[in-house]
N, C-alpha and C positions, 0 to 999 in steps of 0.2 A: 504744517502750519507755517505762515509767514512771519519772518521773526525779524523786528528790527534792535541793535543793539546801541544805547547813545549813552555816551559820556556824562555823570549826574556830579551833583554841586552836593558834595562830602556832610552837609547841614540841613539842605530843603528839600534832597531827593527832587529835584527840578532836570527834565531833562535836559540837555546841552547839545552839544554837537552827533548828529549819527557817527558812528563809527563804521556801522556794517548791514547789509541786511541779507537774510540769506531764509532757504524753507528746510525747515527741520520737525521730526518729530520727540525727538531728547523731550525731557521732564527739567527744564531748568529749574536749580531750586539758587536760595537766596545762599553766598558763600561760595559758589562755585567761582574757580578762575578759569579764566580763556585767555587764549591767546590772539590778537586780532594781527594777521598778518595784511599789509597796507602798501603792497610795495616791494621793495627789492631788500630794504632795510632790515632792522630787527623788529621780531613782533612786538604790541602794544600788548601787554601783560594788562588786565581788568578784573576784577573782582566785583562779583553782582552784588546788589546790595538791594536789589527789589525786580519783580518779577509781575508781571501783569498780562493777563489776558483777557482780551476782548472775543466777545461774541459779536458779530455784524449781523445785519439786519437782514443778508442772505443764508444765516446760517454759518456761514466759513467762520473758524477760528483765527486770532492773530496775534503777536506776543508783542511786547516792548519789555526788553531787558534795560534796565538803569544800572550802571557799572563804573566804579571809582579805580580811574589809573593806578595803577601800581608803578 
C-alpha cells in the first residue's frame, strides 16, 4: 500500500506539510511513533494521531498517516 505521512495541526487533525511517502504493508494504528529521517540531520520523531485509508476506484489501497512533531 502506498502511504503518504504529513504533518497535522495538534486541534483540527488538518493535514499540513508531507513529511514522507513510501509503500508499506505494516497495520499503522493511531499512537505509534516513527521516526522520519529527511536528510543527514537528526530524525523527526512523530507520533500518528489518525490513520486513513482509501479504497481507489482501481481497487489499490492507499494510506495518509496525520502525525504531530515531537
Amino acid at each position: 500500500m502506498e502511504i503518504e505521512v504529513y504533518a497535522s495541526d495538534p486541534f483540527t487533525a488538518k493535514k499540513e506539510e508531507l513529511l514522507s511517502k513510501f509503500s508499506s504493508d505494516y497495520r499503522f494504528q493511531k499512537g505509534d511513533e516513527l521516526y522520519v529521517h529527511q536528510g543527514s540531520g537528526r530524525p523527526l520523531k512523530v507520533r500518528l494521531i489518525d490513520v486513513r485509508v482509501h479504497i481507489q476506484a482501481d481497487g489499490r489501497l492507499t494510506g495518509e498517516l496525520l502525525a504531530l512533531k515531537l
